[in-house]
C-alpha positions in Angstrom: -26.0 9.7 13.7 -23.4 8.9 10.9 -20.1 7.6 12.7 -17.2 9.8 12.3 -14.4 8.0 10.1 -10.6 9.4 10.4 -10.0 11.3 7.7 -6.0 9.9 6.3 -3.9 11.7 3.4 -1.3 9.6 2.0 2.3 9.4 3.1 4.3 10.4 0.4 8.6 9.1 -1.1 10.9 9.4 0.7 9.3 10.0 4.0 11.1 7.5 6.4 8.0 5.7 8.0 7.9 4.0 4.0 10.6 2.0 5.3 9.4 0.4 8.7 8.2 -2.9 8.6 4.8 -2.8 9.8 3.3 -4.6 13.2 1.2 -7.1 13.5 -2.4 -6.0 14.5 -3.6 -7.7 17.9 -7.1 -6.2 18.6 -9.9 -7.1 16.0 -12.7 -4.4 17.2 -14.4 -1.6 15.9 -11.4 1.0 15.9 -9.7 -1.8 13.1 -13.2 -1.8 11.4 -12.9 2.1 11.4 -9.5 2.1 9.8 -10.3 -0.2 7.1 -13.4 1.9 6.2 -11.6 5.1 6.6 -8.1 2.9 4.1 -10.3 2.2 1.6 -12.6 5.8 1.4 -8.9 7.3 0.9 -7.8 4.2 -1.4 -11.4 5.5 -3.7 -10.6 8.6 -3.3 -7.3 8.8 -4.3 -8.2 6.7 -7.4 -6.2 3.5 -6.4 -6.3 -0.3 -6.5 -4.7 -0.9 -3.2 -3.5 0.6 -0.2 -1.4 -0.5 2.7 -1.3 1.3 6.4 2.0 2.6 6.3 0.8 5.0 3.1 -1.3 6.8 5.4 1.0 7.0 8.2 -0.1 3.4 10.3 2.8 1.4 11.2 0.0 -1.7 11.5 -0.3 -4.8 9.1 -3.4 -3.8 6.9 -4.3 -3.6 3.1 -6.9 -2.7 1.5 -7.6 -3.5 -2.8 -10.0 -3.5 -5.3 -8.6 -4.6 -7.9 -11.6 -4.6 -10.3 -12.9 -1.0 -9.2 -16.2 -2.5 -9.2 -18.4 -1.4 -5.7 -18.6 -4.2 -3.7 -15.3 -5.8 -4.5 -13.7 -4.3 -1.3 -11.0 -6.4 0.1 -9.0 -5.8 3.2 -6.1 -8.4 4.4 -5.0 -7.9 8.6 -1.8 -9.6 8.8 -1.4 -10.8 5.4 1.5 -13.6 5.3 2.1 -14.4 1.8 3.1 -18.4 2.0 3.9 -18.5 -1.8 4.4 -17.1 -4.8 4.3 -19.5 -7.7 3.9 -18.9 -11.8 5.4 -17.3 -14.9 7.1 -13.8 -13.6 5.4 -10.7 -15.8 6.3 -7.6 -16.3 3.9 -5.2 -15.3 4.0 -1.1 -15.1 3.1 -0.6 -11.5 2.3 2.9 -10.3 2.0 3.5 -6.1 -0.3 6.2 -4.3 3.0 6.9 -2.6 4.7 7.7 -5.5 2.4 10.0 -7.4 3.4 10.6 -11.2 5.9 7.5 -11.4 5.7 4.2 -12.9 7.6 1.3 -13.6 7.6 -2.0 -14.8 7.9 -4.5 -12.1 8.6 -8.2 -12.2 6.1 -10.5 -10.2 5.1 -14.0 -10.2 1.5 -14.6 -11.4 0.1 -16.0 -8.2 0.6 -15.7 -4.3 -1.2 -17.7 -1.5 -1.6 -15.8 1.4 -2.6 -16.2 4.9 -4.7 -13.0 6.6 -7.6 -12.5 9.2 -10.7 -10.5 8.2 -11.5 -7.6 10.1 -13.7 -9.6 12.3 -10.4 -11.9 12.8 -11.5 -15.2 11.2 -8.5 -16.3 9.7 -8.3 -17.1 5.8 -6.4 -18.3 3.2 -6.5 -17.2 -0.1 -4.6 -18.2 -4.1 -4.9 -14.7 -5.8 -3.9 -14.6 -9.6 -3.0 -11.8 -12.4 -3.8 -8.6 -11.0 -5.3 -9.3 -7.8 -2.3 -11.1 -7.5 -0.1 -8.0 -8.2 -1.7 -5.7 -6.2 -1.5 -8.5 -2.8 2.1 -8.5 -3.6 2.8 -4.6 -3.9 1.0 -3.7 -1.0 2.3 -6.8 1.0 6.0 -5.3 0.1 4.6 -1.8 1.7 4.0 -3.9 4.7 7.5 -4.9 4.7 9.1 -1.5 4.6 9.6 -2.5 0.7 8.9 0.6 -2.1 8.6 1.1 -5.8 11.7 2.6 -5.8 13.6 -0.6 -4.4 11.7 -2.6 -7.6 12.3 -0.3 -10.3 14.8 -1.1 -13.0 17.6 1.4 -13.5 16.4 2.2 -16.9 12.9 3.0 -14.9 14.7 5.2 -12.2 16.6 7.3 -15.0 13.1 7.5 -16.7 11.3 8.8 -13.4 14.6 10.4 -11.9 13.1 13.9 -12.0 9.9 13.3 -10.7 11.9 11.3 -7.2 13.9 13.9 -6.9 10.9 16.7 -6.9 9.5 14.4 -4.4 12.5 14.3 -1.9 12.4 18.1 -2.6 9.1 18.8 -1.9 9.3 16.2 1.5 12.6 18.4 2.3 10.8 21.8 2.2 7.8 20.2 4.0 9.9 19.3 6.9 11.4 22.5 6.8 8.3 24.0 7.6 7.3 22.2 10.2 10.8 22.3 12.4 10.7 26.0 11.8 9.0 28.4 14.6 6.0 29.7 14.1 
């Protein structure tokens, strides 16, 4: 018998539990293994690099990445604490899974060291560089209650104004429908 994973659908701008910073997760059992599997199935699915709780609706520190895209290079990070951030600053287009149809270029340092626990809660620290570096740091600001949005330049928020604003019109109706009586 195959266990049952939850199945999660991504959180989508501007919906306010983007903004909550994220707690600290305390049990390290098979429910966290469950929601790492079932964050990084949706982070595949969904085509992404990265994915932190709060984008599917989990106010609980967790990311998942795979930066490569290669099988096998599955990461996740429980209560990542990024201790540094060190190296030239690039600019980088970023997109987010939040965010669908907008992109930016975002300034970040080149490296971050960063303190986690594995699902299995042996504790680890780690230098990441270039991209991996990247993605730690944009799903680490996710963590934080931290979005695109809040990094984007405002040349890159006139450029991607339209697409926000369908966003916030399509979370608007959504919420519409659900306060509405059936």
């Amino acid at each position: 018998m195959t266990e049952e994973l939850p199945t999660y659908i991504l959180t989508l701008y501007p919906d306010p539990l983007l903004r909550r910073p994220s707690e600290p997760v305390s049990s390290f059992d098979d429910e966290l293994e469950g929601v790492a599997r079932a964050m990084l199935a949706r982070m595949h699915e969904s085509n992404g690099v990265g994915l932190a709780a709060p984008q599917v609706g989990l106010q609980r520190r967790i990311l998942v990445m795979n930066p490569s895209g290669e099988e096998g290079d599955d990461r996740v990070l429980v209560n990542p604490e990024i201790l540094e951030r060190t190296g030239a600053e690039t600019m980088h287009e970023e997109g987010c899974l939040s965010f669908p149809a907008v992109y930016a270029e975002i300034r970040r340092p080149d490296r971050c060291k960063v303190r986690f626990f594995s699902v299995d809660g042996v504790e680890h620290t780690e230098e990441f560089s270039g991209f991996s570096s990247r993605v730690v740091q944009h799903e680490y600001d996710h963590l934080e209650g931290v979005l695109l949005v809040d990094r984007m330049s405002p040349a890159d928020k006139v450029r991607n104004k339209q697409v926000l604003q369908d966003l916030v019109a399509r979370y608007q109706e959504r919420r519409k429908r659900e306060e509405s009586p059936a």
